[in-house]
C-alpha positions in Angstrom: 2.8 -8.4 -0.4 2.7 -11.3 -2.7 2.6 -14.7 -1.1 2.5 -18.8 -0.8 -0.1 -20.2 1.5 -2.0 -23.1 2.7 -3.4 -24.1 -1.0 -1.8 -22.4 -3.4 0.1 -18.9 -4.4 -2.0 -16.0 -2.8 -1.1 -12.6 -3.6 -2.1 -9.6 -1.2 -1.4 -6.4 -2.9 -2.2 -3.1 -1.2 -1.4 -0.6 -3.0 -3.5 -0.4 -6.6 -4.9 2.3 -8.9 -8.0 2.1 -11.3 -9.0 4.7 -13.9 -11.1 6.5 -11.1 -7.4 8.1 -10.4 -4.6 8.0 -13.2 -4.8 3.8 -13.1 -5.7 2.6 -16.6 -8.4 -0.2 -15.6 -11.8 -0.1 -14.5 -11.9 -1.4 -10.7 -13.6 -4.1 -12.7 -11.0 -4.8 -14.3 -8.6 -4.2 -12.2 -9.3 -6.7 -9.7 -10.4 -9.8 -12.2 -6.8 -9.6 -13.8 -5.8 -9.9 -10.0 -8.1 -13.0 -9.6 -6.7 -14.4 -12.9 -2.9 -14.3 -11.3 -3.9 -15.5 -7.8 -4.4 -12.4 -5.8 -6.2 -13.3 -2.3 -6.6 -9.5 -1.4 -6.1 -6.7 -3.2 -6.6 -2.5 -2.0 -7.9 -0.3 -4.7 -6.3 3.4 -3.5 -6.7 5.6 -6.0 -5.0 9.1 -5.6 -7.0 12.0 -3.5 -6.7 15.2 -2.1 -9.5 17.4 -0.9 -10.8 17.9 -4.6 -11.7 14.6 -4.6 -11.9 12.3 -2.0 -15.5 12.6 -1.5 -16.3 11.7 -4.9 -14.0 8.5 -5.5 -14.1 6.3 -2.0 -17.7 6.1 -1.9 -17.5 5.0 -5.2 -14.5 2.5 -4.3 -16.1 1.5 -1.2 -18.9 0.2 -3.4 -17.8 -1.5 -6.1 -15.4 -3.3 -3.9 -18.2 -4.6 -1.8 -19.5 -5.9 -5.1 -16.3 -7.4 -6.8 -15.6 -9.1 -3.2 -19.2 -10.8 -3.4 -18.4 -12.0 -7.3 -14.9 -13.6 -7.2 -12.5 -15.1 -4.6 -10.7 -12.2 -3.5 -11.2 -9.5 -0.8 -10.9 -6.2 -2.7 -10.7 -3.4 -0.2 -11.6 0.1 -0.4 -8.8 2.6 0.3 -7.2 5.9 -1.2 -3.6 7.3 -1.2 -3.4 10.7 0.1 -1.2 12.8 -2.6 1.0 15.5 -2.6 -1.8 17.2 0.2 0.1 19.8 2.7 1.6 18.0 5.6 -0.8 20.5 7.7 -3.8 18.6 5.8 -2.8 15.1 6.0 -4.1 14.6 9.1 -7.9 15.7 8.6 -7.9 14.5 5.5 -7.4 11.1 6.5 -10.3 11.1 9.1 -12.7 12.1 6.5 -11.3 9.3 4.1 -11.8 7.0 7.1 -15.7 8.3 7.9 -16.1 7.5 4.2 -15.3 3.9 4.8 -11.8 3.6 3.5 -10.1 0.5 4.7 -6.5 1.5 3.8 -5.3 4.6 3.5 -1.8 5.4 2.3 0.1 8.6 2.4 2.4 9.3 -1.1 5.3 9.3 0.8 9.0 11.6 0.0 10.0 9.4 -3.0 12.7 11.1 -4.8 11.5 11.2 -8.4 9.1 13.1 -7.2 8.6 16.9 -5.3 6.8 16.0 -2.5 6.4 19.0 0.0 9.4 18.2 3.0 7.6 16.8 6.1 5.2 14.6 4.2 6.6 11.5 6.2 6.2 13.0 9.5 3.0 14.4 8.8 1.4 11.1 7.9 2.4 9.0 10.4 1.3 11.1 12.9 -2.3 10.6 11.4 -4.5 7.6 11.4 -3.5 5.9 8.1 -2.1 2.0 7.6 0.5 2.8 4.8 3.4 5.2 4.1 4.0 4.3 0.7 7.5 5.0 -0.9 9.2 6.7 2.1 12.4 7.3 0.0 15.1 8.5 2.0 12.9 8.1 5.7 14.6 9.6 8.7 15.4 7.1 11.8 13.9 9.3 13.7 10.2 8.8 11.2 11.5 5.4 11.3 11.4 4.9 15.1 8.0 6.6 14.2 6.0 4.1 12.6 7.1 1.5 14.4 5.8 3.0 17.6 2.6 3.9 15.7 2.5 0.6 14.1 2.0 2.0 10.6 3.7 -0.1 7.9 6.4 1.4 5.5 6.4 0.9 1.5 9.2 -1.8 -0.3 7.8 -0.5 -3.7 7.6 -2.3 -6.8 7.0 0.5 -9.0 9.9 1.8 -11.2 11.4 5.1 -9.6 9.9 4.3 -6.5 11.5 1.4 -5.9 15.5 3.3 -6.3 15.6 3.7 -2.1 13.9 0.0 -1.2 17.1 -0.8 0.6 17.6 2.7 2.1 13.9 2.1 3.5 14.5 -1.9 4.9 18.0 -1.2 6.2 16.3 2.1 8.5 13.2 -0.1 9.4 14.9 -2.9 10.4 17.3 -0.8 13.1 14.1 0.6 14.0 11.8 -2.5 14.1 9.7 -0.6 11.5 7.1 -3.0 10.2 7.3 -3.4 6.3 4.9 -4.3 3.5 5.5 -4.8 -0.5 2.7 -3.4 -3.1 3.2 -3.0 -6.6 1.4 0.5 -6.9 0.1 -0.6 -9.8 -1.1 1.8 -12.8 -1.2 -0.3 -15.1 -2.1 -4.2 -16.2 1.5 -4.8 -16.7 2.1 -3.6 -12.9 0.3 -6.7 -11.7 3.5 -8.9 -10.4 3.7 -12.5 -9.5 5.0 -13.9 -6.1 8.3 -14.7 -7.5 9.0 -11.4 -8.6 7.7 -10.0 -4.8 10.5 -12.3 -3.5 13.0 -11.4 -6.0 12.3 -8.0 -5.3 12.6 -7.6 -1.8 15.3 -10.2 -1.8 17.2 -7.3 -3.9 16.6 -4.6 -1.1 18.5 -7.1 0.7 15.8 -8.5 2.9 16.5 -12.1 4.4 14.0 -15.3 4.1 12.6 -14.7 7.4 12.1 -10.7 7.0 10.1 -11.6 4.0 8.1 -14.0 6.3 7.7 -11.1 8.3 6.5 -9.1 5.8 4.1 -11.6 4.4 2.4 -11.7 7.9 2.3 -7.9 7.7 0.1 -8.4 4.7 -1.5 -11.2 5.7 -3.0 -9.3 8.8 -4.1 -5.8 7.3 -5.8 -7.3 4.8 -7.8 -8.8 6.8 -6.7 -12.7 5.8 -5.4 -13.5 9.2 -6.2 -12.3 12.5 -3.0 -9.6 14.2 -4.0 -10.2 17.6 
């Protein structure tokens, strides 16, 4: 989520790709064009299944260690669980967690894509922070992730972004927290805290609900304390 803080406009942005995955930046790179637009925190979650998760979080894990030692941002390791079997999801994200990732997403049942039915359910039934792009999310999956306290997707991605109201309108009957990350491919992806608002004003979310939501962010990255 991209926000205004004590200081000056902060983005938090949770949901990134680099080149490790099918982003088209270095992680290097990726996260000093965040620093040049204000990011305070920023997740770099490139794609994984079990081909290769054990290949690109270590690698994440490091080089965010480093980049959050060189510039002033927190850039945290994560991955985005794709397209795996709902029976997988679960195991798969413990051994993403043993490898140090600090959020872990689950490519939710957006609707430009065929994702296997029972993704949603699947993943928030496992330990992960993020169901990104829920599309067309049941109540009932809803209900879900509030209980379980796992945050659901307002996406800023083209395509992805098509059931953004569908997914506020069912978390807010459900008291489903909500988080908004750019899923970012691409340098153009990047957005600025007035297009976060604009965005999530469009899903039809109120001033205070995008207080809410800046919290959200505010506390899983890490920038505030939840408790």
């Amino acid at each position: 989520m991209l926000l205004h803080v004590r200081g000056g406009p902060t983005v938090i942005d949770l949901h990134t790709h680099s080149l490790m995955s099918d982003g088209e930046l270095l992680p290097s790179e990726l996260v000093r064009r965040a620093v040049t637009i204000a990011y305070r925190a920023i997740a770099i979650t490139d794609h994984t299944d079990h081909s290769n998760y054990d290949c690109i979080i270590p690698r994440i894990v490091s080089v965010c260690e480093r980049l959050s030692a060189s510039y002033p941002i927190r850039a945290l390791p994560g991955t985005e669980i794709t397209h795996v079997h709902p029976a997988d999801i679960s195991d798969l994200a413990k051994e993403a967690r043993s490898l140090g990732a600090q959020i872990i997403i689950v490519h939710g049942e957006t609707i430009v894509e065929p994702v296997t039915p029972g993704t949603n359910h699947a993943a928030l039934l496992a330990d992960i922070d993020i169901l990104a792009h829920p599309g067309l999310i049941t109540q009932e999956d809803a209900a879900l992730a509030a209980e379980r306290g796992i945050f659901l997707e307002v996406s800023a991605r083209k395509g992805h972004s098509l059931t953004n109201g569908h997914v506020v309108s069912v978390a807010r009957r459900c008291g489903a927290r909500l988080l908004l990350n750019t899923d970012s491919h691409s340098p153009d992806d990047l957005i600025t805290k007035e297009q976060a608002r604009r965005i999530a004003e469009g899903a039809g979310m109120s001033s205070e609900e995008i207080d809410g939501m800046i919290r959200n962010a505010e506390v899983l990255s890490g920038i505030i304390d939840g408790s």
